[in-house]
PDB file of N, CA, C and O in Angstrom:
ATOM      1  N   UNK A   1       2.614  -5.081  15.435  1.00  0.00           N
ATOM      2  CA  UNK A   1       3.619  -4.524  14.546  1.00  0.00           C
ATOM      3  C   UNK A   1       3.079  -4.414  13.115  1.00  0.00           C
ATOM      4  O   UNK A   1       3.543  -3.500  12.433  1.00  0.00           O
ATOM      5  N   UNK A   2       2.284  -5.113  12.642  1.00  0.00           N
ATOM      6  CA  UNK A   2       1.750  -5.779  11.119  1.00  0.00           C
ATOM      7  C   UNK A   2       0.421  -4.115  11.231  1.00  0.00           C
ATOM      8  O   UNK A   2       0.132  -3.067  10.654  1.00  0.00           O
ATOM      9  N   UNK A   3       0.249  -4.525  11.796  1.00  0.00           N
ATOM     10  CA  UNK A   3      -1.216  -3.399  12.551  1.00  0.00           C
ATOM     11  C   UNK A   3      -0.203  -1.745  11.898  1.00  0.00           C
ATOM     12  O   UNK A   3      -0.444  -1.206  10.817  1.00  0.00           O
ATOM     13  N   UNK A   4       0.618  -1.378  12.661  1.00  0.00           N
ATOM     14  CA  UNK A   4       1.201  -0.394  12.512  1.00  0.00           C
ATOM     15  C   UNK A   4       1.694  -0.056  10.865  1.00  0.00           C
ATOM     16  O   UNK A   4       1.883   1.061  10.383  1.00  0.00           O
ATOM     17  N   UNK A   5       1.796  -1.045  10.361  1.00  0.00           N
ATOM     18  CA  UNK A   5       2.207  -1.175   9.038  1.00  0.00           C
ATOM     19  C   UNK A   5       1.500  -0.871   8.269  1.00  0.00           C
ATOM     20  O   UNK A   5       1.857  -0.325   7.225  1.00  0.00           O
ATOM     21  N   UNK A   6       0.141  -1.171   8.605  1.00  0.00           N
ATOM     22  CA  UNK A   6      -0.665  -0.998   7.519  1.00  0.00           C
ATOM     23  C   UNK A   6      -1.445   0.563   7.685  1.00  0.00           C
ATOM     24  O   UNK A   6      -1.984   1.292   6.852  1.00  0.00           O
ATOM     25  N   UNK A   7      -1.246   0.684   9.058  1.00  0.00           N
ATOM     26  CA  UNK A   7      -2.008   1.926   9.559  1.00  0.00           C
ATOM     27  C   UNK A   7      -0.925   3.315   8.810  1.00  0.00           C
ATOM     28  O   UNK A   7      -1.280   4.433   8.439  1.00  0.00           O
ATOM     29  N   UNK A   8       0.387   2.714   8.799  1.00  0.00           N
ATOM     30  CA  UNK A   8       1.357   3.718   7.763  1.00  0.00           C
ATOM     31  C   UNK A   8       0.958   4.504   6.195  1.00  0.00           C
ATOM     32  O   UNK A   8       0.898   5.605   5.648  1.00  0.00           O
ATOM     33  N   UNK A   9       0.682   2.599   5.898  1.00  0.00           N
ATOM     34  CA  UNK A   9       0.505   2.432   4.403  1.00  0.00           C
ATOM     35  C   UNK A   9      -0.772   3.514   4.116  1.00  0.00           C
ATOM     36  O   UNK A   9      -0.722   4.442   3.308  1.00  0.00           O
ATOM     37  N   UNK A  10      -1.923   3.165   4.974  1.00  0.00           N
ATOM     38  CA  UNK A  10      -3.279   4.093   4.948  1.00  0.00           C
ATOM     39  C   UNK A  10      -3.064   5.249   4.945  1.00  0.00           C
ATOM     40  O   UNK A  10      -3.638   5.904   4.076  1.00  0.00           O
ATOM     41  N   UNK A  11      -2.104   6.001   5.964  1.00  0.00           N
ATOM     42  CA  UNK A  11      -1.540   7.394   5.725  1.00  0.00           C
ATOM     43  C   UNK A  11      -1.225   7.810   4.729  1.00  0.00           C
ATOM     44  O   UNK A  11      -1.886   8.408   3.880  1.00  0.00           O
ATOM     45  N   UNK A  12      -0.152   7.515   4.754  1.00  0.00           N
ATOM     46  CA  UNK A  12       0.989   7.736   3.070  1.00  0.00           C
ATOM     47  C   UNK A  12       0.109   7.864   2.076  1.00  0.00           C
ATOM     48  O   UNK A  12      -0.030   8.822   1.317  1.00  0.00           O
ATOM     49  N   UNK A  13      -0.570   6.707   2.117  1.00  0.00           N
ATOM     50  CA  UNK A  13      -1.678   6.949   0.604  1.00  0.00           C
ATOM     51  C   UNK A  13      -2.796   7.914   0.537  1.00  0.00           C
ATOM     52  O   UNK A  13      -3.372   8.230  -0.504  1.00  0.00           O
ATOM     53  N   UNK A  14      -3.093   8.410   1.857  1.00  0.00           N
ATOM     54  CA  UNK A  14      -3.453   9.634   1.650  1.00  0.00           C
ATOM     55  C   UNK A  14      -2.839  11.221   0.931  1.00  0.00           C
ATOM     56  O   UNK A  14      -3.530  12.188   0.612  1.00  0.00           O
ATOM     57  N   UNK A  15      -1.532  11.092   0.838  1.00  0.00           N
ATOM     58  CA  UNK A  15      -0.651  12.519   0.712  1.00  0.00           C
ATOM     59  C   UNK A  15      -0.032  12.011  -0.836  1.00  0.00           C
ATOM     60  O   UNK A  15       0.731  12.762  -1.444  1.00  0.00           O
ATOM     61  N   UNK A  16      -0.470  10.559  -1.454  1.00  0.00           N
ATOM     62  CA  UNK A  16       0.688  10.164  -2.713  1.00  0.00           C
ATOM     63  C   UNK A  16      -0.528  10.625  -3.795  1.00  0.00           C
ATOM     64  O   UNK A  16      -1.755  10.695  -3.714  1.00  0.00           O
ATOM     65  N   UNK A  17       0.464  10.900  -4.845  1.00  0.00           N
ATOM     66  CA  UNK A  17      -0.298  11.092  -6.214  1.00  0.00           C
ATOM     67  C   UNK A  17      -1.087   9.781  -6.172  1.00  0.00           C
ATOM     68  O   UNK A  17      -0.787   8.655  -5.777  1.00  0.00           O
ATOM     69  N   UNK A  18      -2.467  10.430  -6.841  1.00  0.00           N
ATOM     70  CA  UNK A  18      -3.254   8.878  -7.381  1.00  0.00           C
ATOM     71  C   UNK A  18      -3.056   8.198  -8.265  1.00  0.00           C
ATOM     72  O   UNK A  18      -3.461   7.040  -8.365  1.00  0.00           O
ATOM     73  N   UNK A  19      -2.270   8.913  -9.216  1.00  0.00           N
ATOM     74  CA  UNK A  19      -1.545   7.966 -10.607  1.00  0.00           C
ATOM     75  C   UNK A  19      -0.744   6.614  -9.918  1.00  0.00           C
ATOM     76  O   UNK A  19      -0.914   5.551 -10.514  1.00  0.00           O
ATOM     77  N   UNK A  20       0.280   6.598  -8.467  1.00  0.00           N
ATOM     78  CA  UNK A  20       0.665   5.852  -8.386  1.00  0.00           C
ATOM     79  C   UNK A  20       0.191   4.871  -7.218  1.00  0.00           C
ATOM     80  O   UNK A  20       0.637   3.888  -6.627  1.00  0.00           O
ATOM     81  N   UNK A  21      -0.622   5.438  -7.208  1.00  0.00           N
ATOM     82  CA  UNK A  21      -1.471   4.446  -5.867  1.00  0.00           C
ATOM     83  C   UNK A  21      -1.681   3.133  -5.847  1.00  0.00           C
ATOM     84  O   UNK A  21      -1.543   2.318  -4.935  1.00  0.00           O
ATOM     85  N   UNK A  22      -2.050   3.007  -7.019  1.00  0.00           N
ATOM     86  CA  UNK A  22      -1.901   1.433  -7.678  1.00  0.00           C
ATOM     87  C   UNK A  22      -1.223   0.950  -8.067  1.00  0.00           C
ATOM     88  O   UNK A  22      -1.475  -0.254  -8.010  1.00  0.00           O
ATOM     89  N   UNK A  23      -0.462   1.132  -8.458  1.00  0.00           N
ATOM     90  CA  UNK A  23       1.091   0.646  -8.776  1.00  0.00           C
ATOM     91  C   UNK A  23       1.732   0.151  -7.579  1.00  0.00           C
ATOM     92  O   UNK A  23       2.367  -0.889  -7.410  1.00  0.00           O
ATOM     93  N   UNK A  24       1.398   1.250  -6.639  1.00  0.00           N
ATOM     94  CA  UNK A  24       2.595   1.233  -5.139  1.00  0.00           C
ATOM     95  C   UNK A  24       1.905  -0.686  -4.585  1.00  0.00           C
ATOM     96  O   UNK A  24       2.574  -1.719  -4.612  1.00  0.00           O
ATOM     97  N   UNK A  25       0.277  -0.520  -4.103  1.00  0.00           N
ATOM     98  CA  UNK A  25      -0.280  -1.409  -3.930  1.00  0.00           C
ATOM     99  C   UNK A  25       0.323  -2.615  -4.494  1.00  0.00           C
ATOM    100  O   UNK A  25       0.798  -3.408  -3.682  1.00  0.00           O
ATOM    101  N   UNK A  26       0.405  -2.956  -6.000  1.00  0.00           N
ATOM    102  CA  UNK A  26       0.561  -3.918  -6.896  1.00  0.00           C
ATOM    103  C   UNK A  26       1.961  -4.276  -6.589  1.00  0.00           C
ATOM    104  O   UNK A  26       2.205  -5.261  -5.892  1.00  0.00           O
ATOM    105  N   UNK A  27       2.788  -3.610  -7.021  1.00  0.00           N
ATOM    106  CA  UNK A  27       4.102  -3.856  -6.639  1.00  0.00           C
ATOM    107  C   UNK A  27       4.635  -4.409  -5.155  1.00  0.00           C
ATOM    108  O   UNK A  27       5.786  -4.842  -5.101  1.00  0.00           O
ATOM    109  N   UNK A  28       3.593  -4.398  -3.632  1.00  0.00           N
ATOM    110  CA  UNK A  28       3.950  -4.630  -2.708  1.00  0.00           C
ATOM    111  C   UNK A  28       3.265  -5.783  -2.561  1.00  0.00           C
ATOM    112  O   UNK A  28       3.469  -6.445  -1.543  1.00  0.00           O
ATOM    113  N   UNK A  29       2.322  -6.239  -3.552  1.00  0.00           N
ATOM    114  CA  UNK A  29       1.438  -7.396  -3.402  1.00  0.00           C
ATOM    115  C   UNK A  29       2.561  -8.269  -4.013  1.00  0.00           C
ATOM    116  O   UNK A  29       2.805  -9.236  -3.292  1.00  0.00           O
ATOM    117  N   UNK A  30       3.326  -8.205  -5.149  1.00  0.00           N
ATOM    118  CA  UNK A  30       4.119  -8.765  -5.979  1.00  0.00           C
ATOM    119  C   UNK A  30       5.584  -9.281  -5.087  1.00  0.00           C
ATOM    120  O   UNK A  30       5.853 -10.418  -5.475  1.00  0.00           O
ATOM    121  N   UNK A  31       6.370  -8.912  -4.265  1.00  0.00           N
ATOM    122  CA  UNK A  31       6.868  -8.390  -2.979  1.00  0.00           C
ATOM    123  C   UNK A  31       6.664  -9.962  -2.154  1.00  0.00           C
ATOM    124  O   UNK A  31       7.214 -11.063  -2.137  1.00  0.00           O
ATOM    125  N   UNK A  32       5.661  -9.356  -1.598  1.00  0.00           N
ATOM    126  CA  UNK A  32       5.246 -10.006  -0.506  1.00  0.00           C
ATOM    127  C   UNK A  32       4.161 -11.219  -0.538  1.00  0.00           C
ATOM    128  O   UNK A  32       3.736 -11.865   0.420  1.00  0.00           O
ATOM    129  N   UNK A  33       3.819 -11.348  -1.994  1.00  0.00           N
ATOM    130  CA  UNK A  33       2.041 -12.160  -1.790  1.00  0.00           C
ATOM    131  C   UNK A  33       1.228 -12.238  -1.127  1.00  0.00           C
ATOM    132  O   UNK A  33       0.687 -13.202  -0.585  1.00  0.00           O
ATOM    133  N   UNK A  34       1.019 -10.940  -1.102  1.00  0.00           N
ATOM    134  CA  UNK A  34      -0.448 -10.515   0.113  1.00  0.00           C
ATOM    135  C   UNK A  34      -1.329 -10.185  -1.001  1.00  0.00           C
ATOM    136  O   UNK A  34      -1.094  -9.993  -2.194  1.00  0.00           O
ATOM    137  N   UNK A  35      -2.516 -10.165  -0.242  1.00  0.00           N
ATOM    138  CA  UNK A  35      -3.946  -9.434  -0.844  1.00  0.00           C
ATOM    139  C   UNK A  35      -3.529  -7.860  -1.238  1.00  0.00           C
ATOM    140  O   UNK A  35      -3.027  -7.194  -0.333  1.00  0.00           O
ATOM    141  N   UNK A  36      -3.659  -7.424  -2.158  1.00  0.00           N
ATOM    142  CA  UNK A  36      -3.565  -6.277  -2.886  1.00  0.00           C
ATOM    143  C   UNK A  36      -5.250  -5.619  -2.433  1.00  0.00           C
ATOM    144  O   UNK A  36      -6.362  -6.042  -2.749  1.00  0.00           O
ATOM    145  N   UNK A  37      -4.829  -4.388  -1.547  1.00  0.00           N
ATOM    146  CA  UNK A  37      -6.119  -3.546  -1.023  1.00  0.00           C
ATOM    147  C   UNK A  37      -6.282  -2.668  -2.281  1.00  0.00           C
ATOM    148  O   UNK A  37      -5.347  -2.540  -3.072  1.00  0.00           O
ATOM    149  N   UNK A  38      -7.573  -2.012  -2.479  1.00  0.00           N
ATOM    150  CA  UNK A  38      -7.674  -1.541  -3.489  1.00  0.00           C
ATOM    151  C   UNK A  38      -7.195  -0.001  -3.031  1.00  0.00           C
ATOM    152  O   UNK A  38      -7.150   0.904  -3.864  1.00  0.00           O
TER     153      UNK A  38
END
C-alpha cells in the first residue's frame, strides 16, 4: 500500500510545476516525519 503511495507521489511530480515541488515534498515531510526525497 506504502509502495503505491509513493509510486503516485513519483507521478504527480512529474506533471507539477517545479516551483512547487519542494515545498509539496517539505510540507509532507513536516506532516508525517518522514525523510524528505529530494
Amino acid at each position: 500500500m506504502i509502495i503505491g503511495g509513493y509510486v503516485l507521489v513519483t507521478v504527480l511530480t512529474l506533471f507539477a510545476p517545479e516551483e512547487i515541488v519542494g515545498v509539496a515534498y517539505d510540507s509532507g515531510g513536516v506532516t508525517t516525519s518522514t525523510i524528505t526525497l529530494p
